[in-house]
C-alpha positions as CSV (number, residue, x, y, z in Angstrom):
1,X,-6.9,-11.0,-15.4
2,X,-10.2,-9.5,-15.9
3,X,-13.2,-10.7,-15.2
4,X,-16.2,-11.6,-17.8
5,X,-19.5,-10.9,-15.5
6,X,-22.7,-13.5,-15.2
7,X,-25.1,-13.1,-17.5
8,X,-26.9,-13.2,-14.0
9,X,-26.1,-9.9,-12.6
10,X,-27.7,-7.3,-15.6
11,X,-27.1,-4.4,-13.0
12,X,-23.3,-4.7,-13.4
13,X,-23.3,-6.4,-17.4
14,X,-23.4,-2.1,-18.3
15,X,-19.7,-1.4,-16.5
16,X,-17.8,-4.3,-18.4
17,X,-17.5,-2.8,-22.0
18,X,-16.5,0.7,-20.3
19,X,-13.8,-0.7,-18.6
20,X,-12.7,-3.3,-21.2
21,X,-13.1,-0.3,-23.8
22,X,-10.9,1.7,-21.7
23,X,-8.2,-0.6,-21.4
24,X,-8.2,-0.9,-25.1
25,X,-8.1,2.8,-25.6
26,X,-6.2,3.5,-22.3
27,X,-4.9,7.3,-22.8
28,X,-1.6,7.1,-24.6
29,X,-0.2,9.4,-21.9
30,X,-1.1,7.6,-19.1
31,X,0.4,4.1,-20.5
32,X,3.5,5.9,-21.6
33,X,4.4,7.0,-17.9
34,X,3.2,3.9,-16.3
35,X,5.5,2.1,-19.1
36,X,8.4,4.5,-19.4
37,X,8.6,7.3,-16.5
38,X,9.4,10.8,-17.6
39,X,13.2,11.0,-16.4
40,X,13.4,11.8,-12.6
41,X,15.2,14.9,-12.5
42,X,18.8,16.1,-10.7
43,X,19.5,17.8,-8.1
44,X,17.0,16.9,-5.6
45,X,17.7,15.1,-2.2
46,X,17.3,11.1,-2.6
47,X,17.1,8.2,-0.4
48,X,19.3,5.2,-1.4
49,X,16.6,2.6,-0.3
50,X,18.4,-1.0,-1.0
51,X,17.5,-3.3,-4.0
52,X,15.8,-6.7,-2.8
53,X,15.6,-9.4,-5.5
54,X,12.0,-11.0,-5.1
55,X,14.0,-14.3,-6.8
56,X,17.0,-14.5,-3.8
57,X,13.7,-14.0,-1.2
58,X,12.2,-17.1,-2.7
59,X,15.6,-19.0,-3.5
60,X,15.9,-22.8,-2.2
61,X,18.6,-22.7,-0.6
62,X,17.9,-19.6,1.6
63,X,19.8,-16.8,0.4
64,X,21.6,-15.4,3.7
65,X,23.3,-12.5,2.4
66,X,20.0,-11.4,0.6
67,X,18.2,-11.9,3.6
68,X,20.9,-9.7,5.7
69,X,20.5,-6.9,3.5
70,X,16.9,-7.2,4.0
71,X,17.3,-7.0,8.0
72,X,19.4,-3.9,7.8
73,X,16.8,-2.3,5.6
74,X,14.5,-2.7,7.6
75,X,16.4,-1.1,10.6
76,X,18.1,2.1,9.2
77,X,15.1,3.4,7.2
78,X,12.2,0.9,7.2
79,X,12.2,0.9,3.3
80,X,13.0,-1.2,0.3
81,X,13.0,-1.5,-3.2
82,X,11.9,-5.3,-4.4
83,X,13.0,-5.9,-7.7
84,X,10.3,-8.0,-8.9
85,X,12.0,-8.6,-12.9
86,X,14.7,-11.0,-11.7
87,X,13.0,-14.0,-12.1
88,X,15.5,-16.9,-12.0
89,X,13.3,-19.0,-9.9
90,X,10.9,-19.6,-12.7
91,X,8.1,-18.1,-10.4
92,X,5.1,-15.5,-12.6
93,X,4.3,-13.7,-9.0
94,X,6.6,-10.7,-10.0
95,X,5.5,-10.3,-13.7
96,X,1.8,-11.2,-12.8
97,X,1.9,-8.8,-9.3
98,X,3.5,-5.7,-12.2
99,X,0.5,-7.0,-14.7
100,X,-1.9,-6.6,-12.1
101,X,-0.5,-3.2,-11.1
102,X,-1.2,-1.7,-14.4
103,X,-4.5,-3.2,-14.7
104,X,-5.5,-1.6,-11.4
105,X,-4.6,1.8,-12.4
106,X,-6.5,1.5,-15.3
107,X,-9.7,0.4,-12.9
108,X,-8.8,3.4,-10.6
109,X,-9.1,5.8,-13.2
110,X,-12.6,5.0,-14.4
111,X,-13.5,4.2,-11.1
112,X,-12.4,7.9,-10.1
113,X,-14.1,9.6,-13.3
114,X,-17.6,8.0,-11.7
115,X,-19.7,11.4,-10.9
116,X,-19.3,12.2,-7.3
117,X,-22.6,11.8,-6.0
118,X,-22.4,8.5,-6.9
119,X,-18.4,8.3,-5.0
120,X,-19.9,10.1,-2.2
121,X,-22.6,6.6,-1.3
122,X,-19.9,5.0,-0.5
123,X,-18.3,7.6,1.8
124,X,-15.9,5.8,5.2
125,X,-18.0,6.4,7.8
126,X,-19.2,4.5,11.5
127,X,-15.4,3.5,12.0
128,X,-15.7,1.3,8.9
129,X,-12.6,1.9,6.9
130,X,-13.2,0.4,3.5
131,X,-15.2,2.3,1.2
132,X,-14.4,6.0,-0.3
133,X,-12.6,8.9,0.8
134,X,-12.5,12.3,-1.5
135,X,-10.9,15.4,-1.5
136,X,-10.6,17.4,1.4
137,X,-10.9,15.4,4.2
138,X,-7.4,15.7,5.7
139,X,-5.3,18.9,6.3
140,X,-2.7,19.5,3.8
141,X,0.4,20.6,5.1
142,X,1.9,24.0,3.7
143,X,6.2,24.4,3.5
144,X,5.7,27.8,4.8
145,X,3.8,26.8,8.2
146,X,0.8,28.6,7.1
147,X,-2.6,27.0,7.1
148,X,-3.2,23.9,6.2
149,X,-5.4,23.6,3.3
150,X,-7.4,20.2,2.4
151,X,-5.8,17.5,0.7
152,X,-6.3,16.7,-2.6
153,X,-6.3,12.9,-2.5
154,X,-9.2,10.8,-3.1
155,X,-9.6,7.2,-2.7
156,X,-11.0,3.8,-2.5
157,X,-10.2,1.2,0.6
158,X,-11.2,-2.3,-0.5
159,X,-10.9,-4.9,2.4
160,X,-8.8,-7.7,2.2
161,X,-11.1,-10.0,4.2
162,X,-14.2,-9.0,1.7
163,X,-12.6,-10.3,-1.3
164,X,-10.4,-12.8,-0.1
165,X,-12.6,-13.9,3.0
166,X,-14.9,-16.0,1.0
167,X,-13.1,-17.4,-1.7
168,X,-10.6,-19.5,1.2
169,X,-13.4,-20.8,1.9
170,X,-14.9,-22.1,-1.6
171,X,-11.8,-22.5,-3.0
172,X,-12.3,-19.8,-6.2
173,X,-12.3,-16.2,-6.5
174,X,-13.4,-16.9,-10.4
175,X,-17.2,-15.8,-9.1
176,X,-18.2,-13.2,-10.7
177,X,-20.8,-12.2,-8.6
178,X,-21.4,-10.2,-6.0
179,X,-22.1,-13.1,-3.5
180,X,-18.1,-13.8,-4.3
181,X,-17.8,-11.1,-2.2
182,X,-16.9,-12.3,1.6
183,X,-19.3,-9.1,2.6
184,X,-22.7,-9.6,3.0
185,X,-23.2,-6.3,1.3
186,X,-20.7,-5.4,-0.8
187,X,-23.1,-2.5,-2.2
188,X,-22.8,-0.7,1.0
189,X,-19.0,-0.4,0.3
190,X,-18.0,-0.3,-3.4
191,X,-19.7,0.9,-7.3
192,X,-20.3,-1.6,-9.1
193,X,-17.2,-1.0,-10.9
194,X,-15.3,-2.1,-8.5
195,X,-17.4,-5.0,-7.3
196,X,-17.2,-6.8,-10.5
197,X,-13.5,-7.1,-10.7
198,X,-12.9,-9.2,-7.7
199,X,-10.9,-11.8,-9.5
200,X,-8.8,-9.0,-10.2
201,X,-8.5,-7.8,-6.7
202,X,-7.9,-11.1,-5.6
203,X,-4.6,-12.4,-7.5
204,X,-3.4,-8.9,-6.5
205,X,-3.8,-9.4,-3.0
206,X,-3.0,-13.0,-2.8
207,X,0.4,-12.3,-4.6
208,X,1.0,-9.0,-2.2
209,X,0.5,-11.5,1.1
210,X,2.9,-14.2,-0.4
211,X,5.6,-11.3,-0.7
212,X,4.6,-9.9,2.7
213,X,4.6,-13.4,4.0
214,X,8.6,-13.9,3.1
215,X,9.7,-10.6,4.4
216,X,7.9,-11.8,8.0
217,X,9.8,-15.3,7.6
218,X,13.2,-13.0,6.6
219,X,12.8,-11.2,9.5
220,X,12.5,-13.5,12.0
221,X,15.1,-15.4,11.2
222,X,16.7,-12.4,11.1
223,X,15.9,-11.6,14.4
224,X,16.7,-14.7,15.9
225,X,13.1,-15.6,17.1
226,X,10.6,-18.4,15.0
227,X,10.5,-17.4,11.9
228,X,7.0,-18.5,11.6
229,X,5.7,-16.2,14.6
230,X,5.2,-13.3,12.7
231,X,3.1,-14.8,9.9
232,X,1.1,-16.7,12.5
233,X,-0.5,-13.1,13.5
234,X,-1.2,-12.1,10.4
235,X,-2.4,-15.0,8.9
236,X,-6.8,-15.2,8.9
237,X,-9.5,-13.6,8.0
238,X,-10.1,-11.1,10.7
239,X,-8.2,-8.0,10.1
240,X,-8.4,-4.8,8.1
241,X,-5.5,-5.3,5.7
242,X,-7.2,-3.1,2.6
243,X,-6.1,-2.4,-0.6
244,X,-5.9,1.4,-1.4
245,X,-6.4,2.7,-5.1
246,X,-5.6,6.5,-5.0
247,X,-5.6,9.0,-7.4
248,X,-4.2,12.8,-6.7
249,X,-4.9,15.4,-10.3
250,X,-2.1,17.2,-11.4
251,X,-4.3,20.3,-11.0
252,X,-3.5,20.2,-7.0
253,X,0.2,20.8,-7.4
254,X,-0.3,24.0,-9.6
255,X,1.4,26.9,-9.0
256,X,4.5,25.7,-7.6
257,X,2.9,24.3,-4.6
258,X,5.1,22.1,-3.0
259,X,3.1,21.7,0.5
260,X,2.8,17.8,1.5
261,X,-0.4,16.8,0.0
262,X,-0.3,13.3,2.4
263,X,1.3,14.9,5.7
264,X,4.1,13.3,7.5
265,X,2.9,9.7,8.8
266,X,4.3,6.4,9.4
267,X,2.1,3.3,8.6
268,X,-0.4,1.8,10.9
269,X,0.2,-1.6,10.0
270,X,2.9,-4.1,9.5
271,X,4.5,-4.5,5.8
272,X,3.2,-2.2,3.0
273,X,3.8,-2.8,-0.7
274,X,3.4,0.2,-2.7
275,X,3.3,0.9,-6.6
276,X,3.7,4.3,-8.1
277,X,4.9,5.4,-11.1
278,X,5.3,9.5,-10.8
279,X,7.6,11.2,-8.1
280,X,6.7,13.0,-5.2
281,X,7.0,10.5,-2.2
282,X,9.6,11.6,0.3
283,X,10.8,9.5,3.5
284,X,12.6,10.8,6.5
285,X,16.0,10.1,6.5
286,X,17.0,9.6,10.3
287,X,20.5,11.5,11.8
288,X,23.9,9.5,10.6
289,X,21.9,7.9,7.5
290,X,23.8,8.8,4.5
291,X,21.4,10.1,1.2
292,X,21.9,8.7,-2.1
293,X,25.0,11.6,-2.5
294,X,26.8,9.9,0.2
295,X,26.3,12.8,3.0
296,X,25.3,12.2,6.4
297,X,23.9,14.5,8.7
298,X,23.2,14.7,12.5
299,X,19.3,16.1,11.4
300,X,16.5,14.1,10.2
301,X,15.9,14.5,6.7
302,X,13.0,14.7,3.9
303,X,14.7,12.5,0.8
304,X,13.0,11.8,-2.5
305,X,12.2,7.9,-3.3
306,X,12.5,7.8,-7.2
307,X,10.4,5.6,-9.1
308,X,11.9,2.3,-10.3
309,X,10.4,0.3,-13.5
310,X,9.5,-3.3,-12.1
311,X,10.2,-2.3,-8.4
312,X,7.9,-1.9,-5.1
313,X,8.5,0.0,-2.4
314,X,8.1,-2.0,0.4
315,X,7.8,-0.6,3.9
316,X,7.1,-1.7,7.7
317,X,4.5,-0.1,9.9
318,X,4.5,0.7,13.3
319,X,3.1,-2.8,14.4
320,X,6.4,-4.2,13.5
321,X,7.8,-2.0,15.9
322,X,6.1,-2.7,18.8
323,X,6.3,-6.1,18.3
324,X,10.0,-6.3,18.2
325,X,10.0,-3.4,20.5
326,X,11.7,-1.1,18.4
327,X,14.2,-3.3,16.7
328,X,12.7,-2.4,13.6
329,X,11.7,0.9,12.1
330,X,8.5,1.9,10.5
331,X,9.9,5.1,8.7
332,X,7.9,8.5,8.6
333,X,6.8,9.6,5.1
334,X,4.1,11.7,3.1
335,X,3.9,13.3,-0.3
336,X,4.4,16.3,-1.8
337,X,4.5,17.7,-5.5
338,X,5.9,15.6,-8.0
339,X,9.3,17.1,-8.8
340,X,10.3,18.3,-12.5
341,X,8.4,16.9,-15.7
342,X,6.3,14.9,-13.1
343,X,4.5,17.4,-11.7
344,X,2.5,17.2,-15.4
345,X,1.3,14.3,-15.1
346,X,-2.2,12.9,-12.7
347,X,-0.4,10.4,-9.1
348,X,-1.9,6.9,-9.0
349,X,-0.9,4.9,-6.2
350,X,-1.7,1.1,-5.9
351,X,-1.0,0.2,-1.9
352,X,-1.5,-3.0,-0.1
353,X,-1.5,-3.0,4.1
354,X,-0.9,-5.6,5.6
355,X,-2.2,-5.7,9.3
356,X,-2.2,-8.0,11.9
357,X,-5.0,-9.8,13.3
358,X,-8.0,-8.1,14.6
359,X,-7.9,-10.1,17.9
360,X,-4.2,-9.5,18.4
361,X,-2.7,-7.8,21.3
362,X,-0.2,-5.3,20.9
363,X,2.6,-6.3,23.0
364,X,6.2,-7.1,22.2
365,X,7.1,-10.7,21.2
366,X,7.5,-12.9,23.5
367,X,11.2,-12.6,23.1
368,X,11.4,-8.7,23.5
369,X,9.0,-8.9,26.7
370,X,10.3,-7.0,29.7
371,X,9.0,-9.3,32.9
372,X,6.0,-6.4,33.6
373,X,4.3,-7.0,30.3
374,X,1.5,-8.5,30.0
375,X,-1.1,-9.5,27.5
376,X,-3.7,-8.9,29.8
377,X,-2.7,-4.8,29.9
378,X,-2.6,-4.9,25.9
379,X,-5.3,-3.7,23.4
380,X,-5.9,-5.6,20.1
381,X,-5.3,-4.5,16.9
382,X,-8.5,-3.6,15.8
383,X,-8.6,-1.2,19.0
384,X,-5.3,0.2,18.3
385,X,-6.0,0.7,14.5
386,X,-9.2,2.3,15.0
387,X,-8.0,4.7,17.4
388,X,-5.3,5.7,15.3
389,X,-7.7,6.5,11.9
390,X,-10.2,8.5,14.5
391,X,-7.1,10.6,15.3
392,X,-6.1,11.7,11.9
393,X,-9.7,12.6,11.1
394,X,-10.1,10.2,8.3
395,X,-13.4,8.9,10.1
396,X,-16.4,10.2,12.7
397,X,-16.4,8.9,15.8
């Protein structure tokens, strides 16, 4: 789904044969690991996240025993696989959502081979969080307890409202220009790299908030309260759901490093769907949850997640669990060195947030309310969000 630019806009014409060259002539390495993984290797500790089938979710009738499976996912370790290859219901979103996948990795990695200076304009800063984040910004946690060194991630944040924003309101994303762009400066943000490809960022969004949208109705029902209650928050064009595009060179795991190059964290917002193609992302299995041997321990503990060909990982953040007060678990995780042959090989991630609302308060459902709760003693969202990025370090104040 990429986009063929106006003749109008002669300032971005120069970045569309780059990029269409370069998915022509995409290095054969990196399309043979985003095709066909390297095997994941033995011996390491693994989570056994459950398999939901994208095709049961969107079955008419309502698949009950899928949906259970879903619920008790969702409570144990806050994690899922969605298998998005079954697709009995006749529905493209699963092979379009893996299309668009690959096609955004291949955008990251030109987008991250721009020269640095020109990264570096478009820097997070002033409590904005879309925009770029490079190396060494965050503290890199070391196995050992020693120091923390900086990370080695780098980044782009591209805001769901910006490119989706406008075009609910026209009615097409097929603009090419940058007045498609719900910002009224999307220059202050984004290269032009990325600004031309908004069509592309768009069906990738749109198809990541129809599968966000039926794990909110799943869960609801699940939980007994209106089914449409959850989406109702989320649903607007006030919020900072982002997409994230990160890139992570093998060069930072050398020398047997195995220090977590994304510390420990759990999610800010409500349901994230993830894409990654290499190793190295670990959850933390809570005490009594059994690991993909079978044993259970009385300890939390760091599992592997291994990469599955035409799977997500979905997860829930911690706004899920406050507003089912803590019915529902938003699971710690981070990243460390890819294990075995993956270790060889550069990390792309492609991640979608999902986040509530800016103007919502964060409060329990009305169903989980105890009597002394009260919207009135609640901050919103956007407070909440904000003053969890400032504490992490990832913007100035």
């Amino acid at each position: 789904m990429l986009l063929v630019i106006s003749a109008s806009l002669p300032s971005y014409l120069s970045f569309v044969p780059l990029f269409r060259q370069h998915c022509a002539q995409l290095n054969n390495q990196l399309m043979a690991y985003l095709a066909t993984p390297p095997p994941f290797p033995d011996g390491y500790l693994e989570c056994p996240l459950r398999r939901i089938s994208l095709a049961k979710l969107c079955s008419e009738p309502y698949d009950v025993e899928e949906a259970v499976r879903l619920v008790e996912a969702c409570r144990s370790t806050g994690f899922f696989y969605l298998d998005l290859s079954d697709d009995q219901i006749g529905s493209s979103l699963g092979k379009n959502l893996l299309e668009d996948a690959l096609q955004l990795v291949a955008l990251s990695k030109d987008a991250f081979k721009l020269p640095q200076d020109e990264k570096d304009r478009y820097k997070l800063r002033n409590r904005v969080f879309f925009g770029y984040k490079p190396r060494g910004l965050a503290p890199r946690e070391n196995p050992d307890g020693s120091k923390a060194v900086p990370d080695g991630v780098e980044f782009f944040n591209v805001s769901r409202d910006h490119v989706v924003g406008q075009s609910s309101k026209t009615g097409s994303a097929s603009n090419s220009s940058a007045s498609a762009w719900a910002s009224d400066d999307p220059d202050r943000f984004y290269p032009p790299l990325l600004i031309s490809q908004i069509s592309l960022f768009h069906s990738y969004i749109t198809a990541c908030e129809t599968i966000a949208q039926r794990v909110l109705e799943t869960l609801g029902k699940g939980l007994k309260v209106d089914d449409q209650q959850l989406v109702k928050i989320h649903r607007g064009n006030s919020s900072d759901s982002m997409l994230r595009l990160t890139q992570t060179l093998q060069e930072v795991f050398a020398d047997g490093d195995d220090g977590a190059n994304t510390p420990p964290h759990s999610d800010f917002g409500s349901v994230t769907v993830l894409f990654n193609w290499i190793g190295g992302l670990q959850i933390q299995l809570p005490p009594g949850i059994a690991d993909a041997a079978g044993n259970v321990s009385d300890k939390p503990r760091w599992a592997h997640v291994r990469p599955l060909k035409n799977h997500a990982v979905i997860n829930l953040g911690d706004a899920m669990v406050t507003f089912t007060k803590g019915k529902l678990r938003s699971g710690p995780h981070k990243v460390i060195a890819p294990p075995g042959e993956h270790r060889n090989f550069d990390r792309y991630s492609i991640v979608y947030f999902l986040r509530p609302q800016d103007h919502v308060k964060m409060i329990p459902l009305k169903e989980f309310r105890d009597d002394d709760e009260t919207e009135d003693d609640a901050i919103t969202t956007k407070e909440w969000v904000t003053n969890k990025v400032l504490k992490i370090g990832a913007l100035k104040d």
